[in-house]
ZAMARGU-4260 file (C-alpha; in steps of 0.2 Angstrom, whole numbers, plus 5000, padded with zeros to 4 digits):
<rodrens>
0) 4701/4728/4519 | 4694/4717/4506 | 4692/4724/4492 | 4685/4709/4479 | 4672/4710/4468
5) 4654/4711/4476 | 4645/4693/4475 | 4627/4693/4463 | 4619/4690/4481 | 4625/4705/4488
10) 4624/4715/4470 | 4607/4709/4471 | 4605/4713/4490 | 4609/4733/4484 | 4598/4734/4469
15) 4583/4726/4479 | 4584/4743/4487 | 4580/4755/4471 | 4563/4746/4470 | 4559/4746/4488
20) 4564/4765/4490 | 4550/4769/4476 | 4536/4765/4491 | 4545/4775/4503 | 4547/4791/4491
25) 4531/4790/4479 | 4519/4783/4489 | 4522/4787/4510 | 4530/4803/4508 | 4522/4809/4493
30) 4507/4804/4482 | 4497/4794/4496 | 4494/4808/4508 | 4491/4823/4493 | 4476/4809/4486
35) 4469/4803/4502 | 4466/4822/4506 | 4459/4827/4489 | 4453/4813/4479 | 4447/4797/4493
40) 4443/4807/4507 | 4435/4821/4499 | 4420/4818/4505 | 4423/4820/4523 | 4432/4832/4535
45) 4448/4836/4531 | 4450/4836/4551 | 4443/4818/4552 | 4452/4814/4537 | 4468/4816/4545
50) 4465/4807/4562 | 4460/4792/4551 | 4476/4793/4541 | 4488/4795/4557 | 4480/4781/4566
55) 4479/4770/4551 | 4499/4774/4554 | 4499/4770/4572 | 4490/4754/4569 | 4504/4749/4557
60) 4518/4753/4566 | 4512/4746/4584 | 4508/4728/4574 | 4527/4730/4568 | 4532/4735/4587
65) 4527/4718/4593 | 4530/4707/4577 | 4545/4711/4572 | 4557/4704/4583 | 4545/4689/4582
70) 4549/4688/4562 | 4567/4688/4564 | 4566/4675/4580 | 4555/4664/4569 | 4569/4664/4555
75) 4583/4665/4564 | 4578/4644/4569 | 4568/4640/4553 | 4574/4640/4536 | 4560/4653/4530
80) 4568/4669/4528 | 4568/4671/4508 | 4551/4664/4510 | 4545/4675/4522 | 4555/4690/4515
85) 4546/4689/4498 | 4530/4684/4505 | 4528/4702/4513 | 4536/4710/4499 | 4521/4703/4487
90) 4508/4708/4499 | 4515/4725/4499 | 4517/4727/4481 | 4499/4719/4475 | 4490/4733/4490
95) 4500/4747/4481 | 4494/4740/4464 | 4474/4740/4473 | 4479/4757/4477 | 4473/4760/4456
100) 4457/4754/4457 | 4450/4762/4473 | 4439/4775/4467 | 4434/4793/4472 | 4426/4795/4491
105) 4431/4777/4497 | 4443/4782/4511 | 4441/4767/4519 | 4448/4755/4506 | 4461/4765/4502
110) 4467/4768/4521 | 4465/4748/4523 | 4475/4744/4507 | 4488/4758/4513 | 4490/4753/4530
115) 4494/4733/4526 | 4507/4740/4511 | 4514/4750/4525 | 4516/4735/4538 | 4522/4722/4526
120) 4536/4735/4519 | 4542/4739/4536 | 4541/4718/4541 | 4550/4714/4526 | 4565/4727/4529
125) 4570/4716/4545 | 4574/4702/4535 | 4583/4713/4522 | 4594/4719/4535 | 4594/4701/4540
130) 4601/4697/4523 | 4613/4709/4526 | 4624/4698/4538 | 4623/4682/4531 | 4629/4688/4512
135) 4643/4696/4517 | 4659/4700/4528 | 4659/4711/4541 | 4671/4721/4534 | 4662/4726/4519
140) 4645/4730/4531 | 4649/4748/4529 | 4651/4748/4512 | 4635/4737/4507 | 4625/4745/4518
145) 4630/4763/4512 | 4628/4756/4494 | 4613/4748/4497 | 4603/4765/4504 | 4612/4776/4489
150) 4607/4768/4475 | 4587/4767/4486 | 4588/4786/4484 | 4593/4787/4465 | 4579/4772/4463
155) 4565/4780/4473 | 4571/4798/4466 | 4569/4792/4447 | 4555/4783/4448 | 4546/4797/4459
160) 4554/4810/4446 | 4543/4804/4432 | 4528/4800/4443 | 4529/4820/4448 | 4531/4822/4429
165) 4516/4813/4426 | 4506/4821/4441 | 4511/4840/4433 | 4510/4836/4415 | 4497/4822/4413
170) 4494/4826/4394 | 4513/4820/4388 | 4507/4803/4396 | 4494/4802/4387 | 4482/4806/4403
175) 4468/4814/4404 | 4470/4823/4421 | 4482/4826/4437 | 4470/4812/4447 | 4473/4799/4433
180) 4492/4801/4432 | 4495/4798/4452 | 4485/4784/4452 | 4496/4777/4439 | 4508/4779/4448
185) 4505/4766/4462 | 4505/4754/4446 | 4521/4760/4440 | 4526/4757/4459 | 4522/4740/4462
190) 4530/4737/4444 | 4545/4745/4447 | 4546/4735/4466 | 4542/4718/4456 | 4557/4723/4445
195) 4569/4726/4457 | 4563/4709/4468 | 4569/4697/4457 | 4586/4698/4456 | 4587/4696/4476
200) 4573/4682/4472 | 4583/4672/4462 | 4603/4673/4469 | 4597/4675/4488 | 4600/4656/4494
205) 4595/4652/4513 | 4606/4646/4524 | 4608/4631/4534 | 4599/4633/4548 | 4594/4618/4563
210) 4577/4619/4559 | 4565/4614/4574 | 4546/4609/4574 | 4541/4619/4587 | 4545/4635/4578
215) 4534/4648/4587 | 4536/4642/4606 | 4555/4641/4602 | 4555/4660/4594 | 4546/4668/4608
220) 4559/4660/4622 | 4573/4665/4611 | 4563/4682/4611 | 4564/4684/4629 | 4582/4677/4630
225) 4586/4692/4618 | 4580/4703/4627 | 4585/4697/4642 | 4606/4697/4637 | 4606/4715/4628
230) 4614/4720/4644 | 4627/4706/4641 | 4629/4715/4624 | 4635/4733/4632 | 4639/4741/4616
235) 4622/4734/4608 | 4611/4740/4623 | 4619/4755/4623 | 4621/4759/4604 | 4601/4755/4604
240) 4596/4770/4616 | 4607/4782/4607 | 4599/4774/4589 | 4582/4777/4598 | 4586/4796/4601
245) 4594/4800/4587 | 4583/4792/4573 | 4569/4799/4582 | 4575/4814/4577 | 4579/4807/4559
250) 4560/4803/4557 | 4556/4818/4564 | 4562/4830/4552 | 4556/4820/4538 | 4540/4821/4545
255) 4541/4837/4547 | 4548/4845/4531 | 4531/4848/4522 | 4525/4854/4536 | 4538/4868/4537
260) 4534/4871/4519 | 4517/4873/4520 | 4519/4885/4532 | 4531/4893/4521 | 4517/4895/4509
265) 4524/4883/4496 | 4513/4875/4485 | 4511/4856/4479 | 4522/4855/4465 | 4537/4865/4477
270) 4537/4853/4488 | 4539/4838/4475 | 4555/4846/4470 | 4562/4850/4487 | 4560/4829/4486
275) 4566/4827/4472 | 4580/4836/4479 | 4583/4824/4493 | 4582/4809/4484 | 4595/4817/4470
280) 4608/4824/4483 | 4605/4809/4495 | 4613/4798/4481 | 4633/4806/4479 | 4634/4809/4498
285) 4627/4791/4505 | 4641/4785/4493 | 4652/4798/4498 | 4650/4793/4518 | 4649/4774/4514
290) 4668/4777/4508 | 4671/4788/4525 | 4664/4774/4533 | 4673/4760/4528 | 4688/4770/4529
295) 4687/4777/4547 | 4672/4771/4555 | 4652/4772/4555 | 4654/4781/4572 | 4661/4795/4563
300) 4650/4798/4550 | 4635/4794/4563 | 4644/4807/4573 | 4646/4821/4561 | 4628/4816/4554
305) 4620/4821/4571 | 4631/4836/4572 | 4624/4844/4555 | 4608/4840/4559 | 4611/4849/4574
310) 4614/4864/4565 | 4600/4859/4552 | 4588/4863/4566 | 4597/4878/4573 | 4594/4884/4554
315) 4575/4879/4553 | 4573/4893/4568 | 4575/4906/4555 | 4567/4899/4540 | 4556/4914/4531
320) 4557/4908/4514 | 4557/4894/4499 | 4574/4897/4494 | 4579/4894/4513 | 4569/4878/4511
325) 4577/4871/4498 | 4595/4875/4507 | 4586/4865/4520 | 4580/4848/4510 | 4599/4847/4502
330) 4606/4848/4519 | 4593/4835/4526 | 4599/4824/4509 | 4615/4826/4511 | 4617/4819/4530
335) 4600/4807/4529 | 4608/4791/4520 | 4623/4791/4530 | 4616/4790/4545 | 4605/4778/4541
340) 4616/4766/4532 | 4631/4768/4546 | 4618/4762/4560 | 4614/4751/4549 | 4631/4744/4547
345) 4637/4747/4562 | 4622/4737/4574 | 4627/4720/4561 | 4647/4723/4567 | 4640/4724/4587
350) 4628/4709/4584 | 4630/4691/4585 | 4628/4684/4565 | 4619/4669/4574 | 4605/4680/4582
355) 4605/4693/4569 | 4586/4690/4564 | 4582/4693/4581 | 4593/4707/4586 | 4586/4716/4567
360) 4567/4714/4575 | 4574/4723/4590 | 4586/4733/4579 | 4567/4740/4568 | 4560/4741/4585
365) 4568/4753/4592 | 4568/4762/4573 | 4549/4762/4573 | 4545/4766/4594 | 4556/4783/4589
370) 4545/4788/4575 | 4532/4789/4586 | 4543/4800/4603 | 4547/4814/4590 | 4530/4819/4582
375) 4524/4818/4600 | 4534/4830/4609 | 4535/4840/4596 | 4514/4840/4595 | 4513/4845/4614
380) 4525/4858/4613 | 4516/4866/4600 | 4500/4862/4610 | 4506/4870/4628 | 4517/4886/4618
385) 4508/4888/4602 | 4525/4894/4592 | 4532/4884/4579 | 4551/4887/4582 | 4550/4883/4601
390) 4542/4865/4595 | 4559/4863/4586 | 4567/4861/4603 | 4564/4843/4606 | 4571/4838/4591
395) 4585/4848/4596 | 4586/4838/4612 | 4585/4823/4604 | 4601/4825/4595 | 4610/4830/4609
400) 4606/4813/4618 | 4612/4802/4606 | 4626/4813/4603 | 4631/4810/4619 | 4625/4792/4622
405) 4632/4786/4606 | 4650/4793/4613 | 4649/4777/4624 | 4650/4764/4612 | 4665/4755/4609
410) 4671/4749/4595 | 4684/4743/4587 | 4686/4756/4573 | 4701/4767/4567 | 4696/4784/4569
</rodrens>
């Protein structure tokens, strides 16, 4: 194992994460949703309200489906991946920043400015991954990756800390109401996300790559090409249909977890501390299974990951209280950042380096077409049988398989 000292690249490379994490925490899972239904869209129905906001979700996410393996193609033969990375970054950061000045009733703009901050965040995370391979070795993917999502959860955690803060006590900020403070926060946001760019801006250097003129006809073949040899790639193919399965129960949950609190009868404020909780746990333990990891394997932590949530959903079947729900958010922090940053970790070890912007689009891809399997299932079963515990089966299920597909995957790890 090598043990030196991490480069400023890759230093860089983990602390670009505490910005990017504050979008995720503050504004996706938190504040966008709460003031989209009580301050931009008060004007309509709540029902219409809603459909607008999920399919200004499904609109992002199905442009990423079929850009993303394009992005990494494109930089993968083109020397354009810091470019391209903090291109997408900006455009994210400076919608969040409009986010400020939409006013009251104008649902529209808001969802617009929302759903290309949404896109370019998830578009710019393929060439972070990216990054990921070409900084450092394989033998400290584990580690980085691990670091890089743990010290995302203390950075989104501390920012979305004082924006709660601000959101429950407005007057020791200085403002004059709940309404002002959140959309302060979408500035404090895409400060905090500036902040947090530049280090990666500044040590990040691209690397030599044959560049070629006809860029976009050459990434579409190499596209194809990809897709075409992940068979060759047995562990890749395979390790991609238990990452579908399993990470769509990952999004799942998340999804989920207000929802469950809601029903619960928790109010507003309870459900930014069970958050907050998730952020604050998630920190220690994705450290905590980095270590395992790059001791005894990201197939064992991915494995024991499944396996608790597992029983985190065998739990959520008798859920009848806040206290329950609290339980519930520290077991979902404590296994959530080690999944992800052991698939993480674990894809760049299957991988070619050469093709890794590629294989990353495919990589998200798969991420991304699994956030949508879950909340779909888990809306018809709620649909046909109209009960809330039997909806949590196909999450259930869903861990199962890629408990069991994932058991197929070779590698070269010491368990």
């Amino acid at each position: 194992m090598n043990n030196s000292k991490l480069s400023k690249e890759v230093k860089a490379w983990i602390s670009y994460d505490l910005g990017n994490s504050a979008f995720a925490t503050t504004v996706v899972a938190a504040f966008f949703p709460i003031f989209y239904n009580q301050f931009w869209a008060s004007n309509i129905d709540s029902v219409l309200s809603a459909e607008y906001l999920s399919w200004t979700l499904v609109i992002s996410n199905v442009a990423l489906l079929f850009t993303a393996p394009l992005i990494g193609a494109v930089t993968d033969i083109s020397k354009t991946t810091k470019k391209l990375f903090i291109t997408m970054v900006l455009i994210s950061i400076i919608c969040v920043g409009l986010l400020f000045f939409v006013e009251a009733g104008s649902w529209i703009y808001a969802l617009v400015f929302f759903g290309i901050a949404n896109y370019f965040f998830s578009a710019s995370n393929v060439l972070y991954d990216k990054i990921l391979v070409q900084i450092t070795s394989p033998d400290l993917f584990s580690k980085i990756s691990g670091y890089g999502y743990a010290w995302g959860y203390f950075g989104g955690g501390l920012l979305f800390l004082i924006n709660a803060l601000m959101s429950l006590n407005p007057e020791l900020f200085g403002l004059s109401s709940q309404a002002e403070a959140i959309r302060w926060s979408f500035i404090t946001v895409s400060i905090w996300w500036s902040i947090f760019l530049l280090p990666l801006s500044i040590t990040y250097k691209e690397r030599d790559i044959q560049s070629s003129k006809k860029v976009l006809s050459r990434s579409l073949g190499n596209i194809f090409s990809t897709l075409k040899s992940i068979p060759e790639y047995k562990n890749v193919f395979i390790f991609l249909i238990a990452f579908f399965l399993f990470i769509d129960g990952v999004h799942t949950v998340m999804a989920l977890a207000s929802t469950f609190a809601l029903n619960l009868g928790l109010d507003t404020s309870s459900i930014i501390i069970a958050l907050i909780l998730v952020q604050f746990i998630a920190f220690p333990s994705t450290i905590m299974w980095s270590y395992i990891a790059e001791k005894r394997g990201d197939k064992l932590v991915i494995n024991i990951s499944i396996v608790i949530y597992i029983a985190i959903i065998l739990f959520s079947f008798s859920l009848s209280n806040s206290t329950e729900f609290y339980i519930l958010a520290s077991l979902v922090g404590f296994v959530q950042g080690g999944i992800q940053g052991s698939s993480r970790s674990l894809f760049a070890k299957l991988i070619p380096p050469e093709r890794a912007g590629e294989f990353f689009g495919i990589f998200n891809t798969f991420g991304k077409a699994g956030a949508f399997m879950g909340p779909a299932l888990v809306g018809i079963f709620l649909t046909i049988f109209k009960n809330t515990i039997v909806m949590l089966l196909p999450i259930l299920i869903l861990f199962v398989l890629g408990l069991i597909v994932l058991y197929f995957v070779d590698t070269d790890e010491v368990i």
